[in-house]
N, C-alpha and C positions, 0 to 999 in steps of 0.2 A: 532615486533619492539616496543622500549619501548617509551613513553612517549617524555622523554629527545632528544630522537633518530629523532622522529616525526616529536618535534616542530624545535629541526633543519634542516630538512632539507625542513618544510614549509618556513623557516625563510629566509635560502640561497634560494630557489625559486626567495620571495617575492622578494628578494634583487638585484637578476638579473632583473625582470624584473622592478624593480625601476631604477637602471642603464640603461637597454634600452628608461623607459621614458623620462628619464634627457636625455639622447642623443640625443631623437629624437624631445624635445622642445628646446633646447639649439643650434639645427639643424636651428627653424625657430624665433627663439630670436631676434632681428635686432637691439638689442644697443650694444654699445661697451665695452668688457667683462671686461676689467679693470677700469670700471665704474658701474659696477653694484654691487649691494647690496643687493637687494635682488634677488636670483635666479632664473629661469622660471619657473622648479620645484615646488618654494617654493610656488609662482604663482598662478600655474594651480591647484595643490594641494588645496590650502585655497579657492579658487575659486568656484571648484568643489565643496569642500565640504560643505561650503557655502548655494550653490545650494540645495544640498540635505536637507538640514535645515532649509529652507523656507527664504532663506536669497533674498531680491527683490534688491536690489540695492551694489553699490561701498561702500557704507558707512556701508551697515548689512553684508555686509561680513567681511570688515576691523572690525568692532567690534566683530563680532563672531571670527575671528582669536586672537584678543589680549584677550577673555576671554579664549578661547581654547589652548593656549600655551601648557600648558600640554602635554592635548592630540595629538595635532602636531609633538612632541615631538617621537612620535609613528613612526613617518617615517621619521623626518628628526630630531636627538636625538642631532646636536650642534646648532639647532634653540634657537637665544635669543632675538631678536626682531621679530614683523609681519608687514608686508607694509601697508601703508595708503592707505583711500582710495584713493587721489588724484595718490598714485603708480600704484594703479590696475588700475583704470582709464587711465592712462597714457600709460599701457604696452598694454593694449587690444584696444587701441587709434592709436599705434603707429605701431604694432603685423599685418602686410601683413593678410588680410583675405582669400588667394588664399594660400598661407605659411600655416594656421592654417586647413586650408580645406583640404588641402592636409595629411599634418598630419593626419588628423580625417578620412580621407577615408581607410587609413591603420589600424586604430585603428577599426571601424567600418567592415573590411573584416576581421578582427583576430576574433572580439565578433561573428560575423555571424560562421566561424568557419568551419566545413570541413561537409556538410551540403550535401545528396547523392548528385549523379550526377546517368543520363539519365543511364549510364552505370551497377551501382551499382541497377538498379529497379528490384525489385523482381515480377516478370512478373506473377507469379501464381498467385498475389493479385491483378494485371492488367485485368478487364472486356475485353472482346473486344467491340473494339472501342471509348477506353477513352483516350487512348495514353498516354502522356508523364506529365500530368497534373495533375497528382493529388499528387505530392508529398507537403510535408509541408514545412513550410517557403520558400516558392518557389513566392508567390505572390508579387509586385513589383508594389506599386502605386506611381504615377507620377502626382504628386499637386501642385499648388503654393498657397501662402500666403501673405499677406500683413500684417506688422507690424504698426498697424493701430497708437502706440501711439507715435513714434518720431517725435521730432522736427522739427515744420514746416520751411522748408527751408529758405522762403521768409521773414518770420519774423525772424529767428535767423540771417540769414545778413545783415535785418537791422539795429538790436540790437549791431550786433557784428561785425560791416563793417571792422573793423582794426585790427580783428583776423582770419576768417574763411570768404570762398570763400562759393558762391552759390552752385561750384561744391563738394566741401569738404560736404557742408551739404546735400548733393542728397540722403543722407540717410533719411530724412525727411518720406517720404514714400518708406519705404523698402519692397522691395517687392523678396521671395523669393522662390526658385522655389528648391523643396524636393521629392528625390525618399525615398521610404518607405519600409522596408523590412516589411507585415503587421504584421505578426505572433510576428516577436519579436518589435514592436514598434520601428524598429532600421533605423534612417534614413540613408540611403549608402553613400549619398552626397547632397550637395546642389550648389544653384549657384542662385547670385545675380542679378538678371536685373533693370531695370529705373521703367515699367512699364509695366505691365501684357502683353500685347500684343508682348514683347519680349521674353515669354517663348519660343515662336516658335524658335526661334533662340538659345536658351538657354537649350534646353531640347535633340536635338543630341549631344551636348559638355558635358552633365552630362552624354548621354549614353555612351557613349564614353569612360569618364576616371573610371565612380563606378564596381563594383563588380558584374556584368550581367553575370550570366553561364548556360550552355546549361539547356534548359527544366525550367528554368524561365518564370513567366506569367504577362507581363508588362501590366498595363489597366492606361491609361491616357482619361481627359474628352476631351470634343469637340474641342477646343482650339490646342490639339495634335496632332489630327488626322491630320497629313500633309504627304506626300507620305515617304520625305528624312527619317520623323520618322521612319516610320513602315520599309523602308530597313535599317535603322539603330538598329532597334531591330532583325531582319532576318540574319543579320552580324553577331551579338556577339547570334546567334544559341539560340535565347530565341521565345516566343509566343505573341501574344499580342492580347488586348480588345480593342478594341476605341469605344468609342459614336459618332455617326453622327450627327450632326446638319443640322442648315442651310449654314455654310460656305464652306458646299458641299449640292447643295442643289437638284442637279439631282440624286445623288446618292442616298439623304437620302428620297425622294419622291419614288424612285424605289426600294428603300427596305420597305418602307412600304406599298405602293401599290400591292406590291408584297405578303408582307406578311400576308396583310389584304385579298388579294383575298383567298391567302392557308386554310386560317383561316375559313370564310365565306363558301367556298366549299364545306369544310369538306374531302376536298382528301385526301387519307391516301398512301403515297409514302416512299421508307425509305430516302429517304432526306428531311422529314421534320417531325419536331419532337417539343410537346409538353411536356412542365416542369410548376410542379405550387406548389407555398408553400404561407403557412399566418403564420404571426406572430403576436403577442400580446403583448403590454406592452405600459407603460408612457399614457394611455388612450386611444390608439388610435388599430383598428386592422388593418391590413396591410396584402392584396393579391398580389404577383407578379407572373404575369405569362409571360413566356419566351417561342415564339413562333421563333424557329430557321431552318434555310434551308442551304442544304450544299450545294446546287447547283447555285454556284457565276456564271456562266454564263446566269442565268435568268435573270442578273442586265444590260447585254446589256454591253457593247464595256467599259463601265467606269471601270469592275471592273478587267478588264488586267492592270489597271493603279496602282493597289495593291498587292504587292508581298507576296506571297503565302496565300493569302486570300482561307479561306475553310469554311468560316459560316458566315453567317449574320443571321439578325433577328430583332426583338423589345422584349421590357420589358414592358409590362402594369404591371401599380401599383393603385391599388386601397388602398386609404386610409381612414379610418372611424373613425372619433369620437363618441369612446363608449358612451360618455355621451347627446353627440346632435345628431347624427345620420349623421350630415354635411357628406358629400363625397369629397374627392379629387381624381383627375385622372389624371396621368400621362401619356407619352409614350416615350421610349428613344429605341432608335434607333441605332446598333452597327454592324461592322467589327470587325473578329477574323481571326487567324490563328491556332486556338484550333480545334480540329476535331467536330463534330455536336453532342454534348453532351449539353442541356439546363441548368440539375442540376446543374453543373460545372458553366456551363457561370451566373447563378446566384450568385453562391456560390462567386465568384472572384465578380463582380458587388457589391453586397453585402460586401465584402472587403473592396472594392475601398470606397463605400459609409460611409463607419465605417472608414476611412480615414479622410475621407472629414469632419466628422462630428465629430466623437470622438477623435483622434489625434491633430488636431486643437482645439479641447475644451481643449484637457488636456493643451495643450498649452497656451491658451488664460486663462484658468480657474486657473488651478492651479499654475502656473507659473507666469500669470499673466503678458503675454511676449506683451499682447498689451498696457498694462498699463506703460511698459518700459519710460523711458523720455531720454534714450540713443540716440547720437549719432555718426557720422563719422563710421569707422570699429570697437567700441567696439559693438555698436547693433545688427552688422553680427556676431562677433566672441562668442557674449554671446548669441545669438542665439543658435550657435554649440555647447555650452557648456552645453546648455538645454538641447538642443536634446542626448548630451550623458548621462546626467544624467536622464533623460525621459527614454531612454532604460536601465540603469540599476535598476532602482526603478518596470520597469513593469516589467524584467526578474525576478526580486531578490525575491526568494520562503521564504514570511514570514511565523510563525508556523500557522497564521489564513489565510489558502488560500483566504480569502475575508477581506482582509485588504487595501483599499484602498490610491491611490496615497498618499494623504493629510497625511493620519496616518502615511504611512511608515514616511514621511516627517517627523512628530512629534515625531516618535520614534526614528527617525536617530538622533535629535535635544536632545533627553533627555538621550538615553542611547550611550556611547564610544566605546562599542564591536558594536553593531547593524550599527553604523558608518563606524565603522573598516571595517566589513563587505563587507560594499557599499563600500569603496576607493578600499580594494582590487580588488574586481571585473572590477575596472578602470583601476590599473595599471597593472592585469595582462593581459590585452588584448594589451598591447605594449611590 
């Protein structure tokens, strides 16, 4: 195929699936069409790309779009003006956040992509008794978040009593609650609550409508672990982790008394089983060791109250400062539905943890999304727009496999193919 040949029929590709994303934003558009001006398209587009160029706010992106003409130009070729900020502002102000979310969930199952299923496992490369767990991009952490920099409620109604309500501003502290595909940095969905302690109520409604399929490994922290969770992961035929706390606190004493006697003993039974790995880096060395039991009915009459529970256990972590010698010690304490594999149950733990800690930094760090001064529903909706561009910046194979966030950013900013790049990967996932 020649050249000429090539780039057409990249070209009609690109151009179908730019018409399915015009369709499916113009889907959740909600002003009225013979009033508009600027397009949603045109929108989501300058928006995005924006994003990807270190753009922080309504006003860096409005001026990155009117130096960018040009190049815009590339996808939408009868572009003659670009929206202000006060438009962008206005459209992601106005833009249903359950409308755009829902959008992004189907955008988000396209990028995940036809990813094996339980069926497809090639059983030769299956140890016995590891089961169904070890496939990749199969992990699924279950986090919330607070956006720690919007507008405090209380004062913005003062300020503004004769424009916006107490309730319009509840965005103040936005707190929201994200499943994580971990592999691809790709969040499945999210879902807004008031205040932390409504994830519990928030987190079967995410399971429920994201992208959960069979032999999926859902680990959510203490706060999750509630019974409706765990048979709401057992329904859509997925695994789950949970850490115990104290908000079960007969349980979480019987698993560790439990597991501290196995431990202490010294018995050697094949239902219990020892894992132990250290790490190194940033100063500190770091032991965890994973002492797991597949026999749930050692936990006494509580642990029929969890459906298909098949391991528990604890994670001791020792933590050392190379340079002072200081010790920290942990112990976390978990239910699974994973078979009695420890390496595993670290390996997902450890996931979950690089969740918690580096996903949320990219977040806060590079984006810079607590420093936001947004609010009402653009702070939700530009949330979602992070998180999509977050997942294509970590998937997108620069020529320096160690070219971090920040740079791609710089490079997205300086060169118009390297850009190109990253848009198309956006819109061919719709």
């Amino acid at each position: 195929m020649d050249k000429i040949a090539k780039d057409f029929l990249i070209n009609d590709e690109l151009a179908r699936h730019m018409a399915s994303m015009s369709e499916a934003i113009d889907t959740i558009d909600p002003r009225e069409k013979n009033k508009v001006t600027y397009s949603g398209k045109l929108i989501m587009l300058v928006t995005l790309a924006g994003i990807f160029c270190d753009c922080q706010s309504w006003n860096d992106i409005a001026d990155f779009a009117r130096y960018k003409k040009d190049f815009l130009r590339r996808f939408i070729p009868d572009l003659e003006t670009t929206p202000s900020h006060d438009t962008l502002r206005r459209f992601f102000c106005i833009l249903k956040t359950e409308r755009l979310e829902s959008c992004y969930r189907e955008w988000a199952c396209n990028m995940r992509g036809d990813s094996p299923s339980i069926e497809d496992c090639d059983w030769s490369k299956v140890q016995i008794g590891e089961g169904n767990d070890l496939y990749t991009n199969r992990h699924i952490a279950v986090d919330g978040k607070t956006i720690c920099g919007a507008i405090n409620a209380d004062k913005l109604v003062q300020e503004s009593a004769d424009k916006i309500t107490k309730e319009q501003a509840s965005v103040a502290k936005l707190h929201i609650v994200s499943a994580f595909l971990s592999d691809m940095s790709l969040s499945l969905g999210q879902e807004r609550v008031s205040i932390k302690e409504n994830e519990i109520v928030a987190i079967p409604k995410l399971l429920d409508d994201i992208d959960i399929r069979q032999g999926d490994v859902v680990t959510i922290d203490a706060l999750g672990t509630q019974k409706k969770i765990v048979e709401k992961i057992v329904e859509k035929q997925a695994d789950y982790l949970l850490e115990v706390k104290n908000n079960h606190l007969k349980l979480r004493e019987n698993i560790e008394n439990d597991a501290e006697y196995l431990l202490i003993s010294g018995r050697k039974n094949d239902f219990i089983k020892r894992a132990e790995e250290t790490t190194e880096g940033h100063g500190f060395m770091v032991t965890r060791t994973c002492i797991s039991c597949s026999e749930p009915s050692r936990l006494g009459f509580c642990y029929r109250d969890w459906k298909n529970l098949r391991t528990y256990g604890i994670i001791k972590t020792e933590k050392i400062n190379i340079a002072t010698g200081e010790i920290q010690n942990e112990k976390h304490c978990f239910i699974s539905s994973l078979v009695n594999n420890p390496e595993l149950i670290l390996k997902y733990k450890r996931k979950h943890w690089a969740v918690e800690n580096g996903l949320h930094w990219q977040l806060d760090v590079t984006f810079n999304e607590d420093d936001g001064r947004k609010m009402m529903n653009s702070a939700q909706n530009f949330s979602t727009l992070t998180k999509m561009a977050l997942t294509i910046l970590k998937n997108y194979q620069d020529e320096d496999k160690k070219t971090s966030l920040n740079r791609k950013r710089k490079k997205a900013g300086w060169s118009d193919d390297y850009l190109t790049n990253l848009i198309d990967t956006f819109i061919k996932a719709f």
